[in-house]
N, C-alpha and C positions, 0 to 999 in steps of 0.2 A: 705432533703437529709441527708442521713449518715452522711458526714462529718459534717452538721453545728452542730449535736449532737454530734460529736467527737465517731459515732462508724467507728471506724478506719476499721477492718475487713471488716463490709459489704459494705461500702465505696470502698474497693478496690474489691471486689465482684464484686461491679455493675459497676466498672468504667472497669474492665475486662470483661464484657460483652458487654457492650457497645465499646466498639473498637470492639470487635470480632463482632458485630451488621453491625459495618461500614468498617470492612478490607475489599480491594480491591474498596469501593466506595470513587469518590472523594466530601468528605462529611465536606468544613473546618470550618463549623459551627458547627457542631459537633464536630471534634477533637477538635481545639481549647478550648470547655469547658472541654471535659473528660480528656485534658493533662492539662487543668489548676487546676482541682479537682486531676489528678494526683498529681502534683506538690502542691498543699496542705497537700496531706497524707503524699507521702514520700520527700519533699524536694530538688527532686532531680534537677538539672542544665537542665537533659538530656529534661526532663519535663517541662518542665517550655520554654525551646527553644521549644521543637516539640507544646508545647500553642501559641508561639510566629509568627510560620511558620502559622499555622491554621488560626490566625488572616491576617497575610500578603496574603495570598491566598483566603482569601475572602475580603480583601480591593481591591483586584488587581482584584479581579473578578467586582468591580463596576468603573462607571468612576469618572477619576483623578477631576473633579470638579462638582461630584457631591453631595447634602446635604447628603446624605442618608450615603454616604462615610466617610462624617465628621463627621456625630452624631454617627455615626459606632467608629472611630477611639478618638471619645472623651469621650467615654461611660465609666463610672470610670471604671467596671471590665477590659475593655481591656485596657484603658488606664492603668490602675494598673500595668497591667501585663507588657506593651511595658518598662515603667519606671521601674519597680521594679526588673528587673535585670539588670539592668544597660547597654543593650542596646540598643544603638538608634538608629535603624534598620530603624524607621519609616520615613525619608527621603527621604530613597530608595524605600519604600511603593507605 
């Protein structure tokens, strides 16, 4: 992927496409990475939440006690993400 080679431009290319691939579909496995890859380019808060929403709308899509849910929710990318803005939303998950 663009980003892990730091080409920032086409990085934002394809993660512009990619939304535009999935607007109007409820698709939170896919947002979740393309705003988390947002949120690697440019930084931003706004991004970094709409990755955060995408992970919560697909833990809530599975059941409250099941593995799949947990290995989901402990998986270092998403965990990264829940942790590494400083909210901790996943309670209410």
């Amino acid at each position: 992927m663009s980003v892990e080679t730091e080409h920032w431009t086409t990085a934002r290319e394809m993660i512009q496409k990619g939304n535009a691939a999935i607007f109007g579909f409820d698709a939170p496995l896919a947002e979740w990475r393309l705003h988390w890859l947002a949120f690697r380019t440019n930084h931003t808060t706004e991004s970094a939440l709409k990755a955060q929403d995408g992970i919560y709308k697909l833990a809530n899509s599975l059941e409250r006690d099941s593995s799949l849910r947990e290995s989901f929710l402990a998986a270092e990318p998403v965990a990264t993400i829940l942790r590494g803005r400083g909210l901790s939303r996943v309670a209410n998950v």
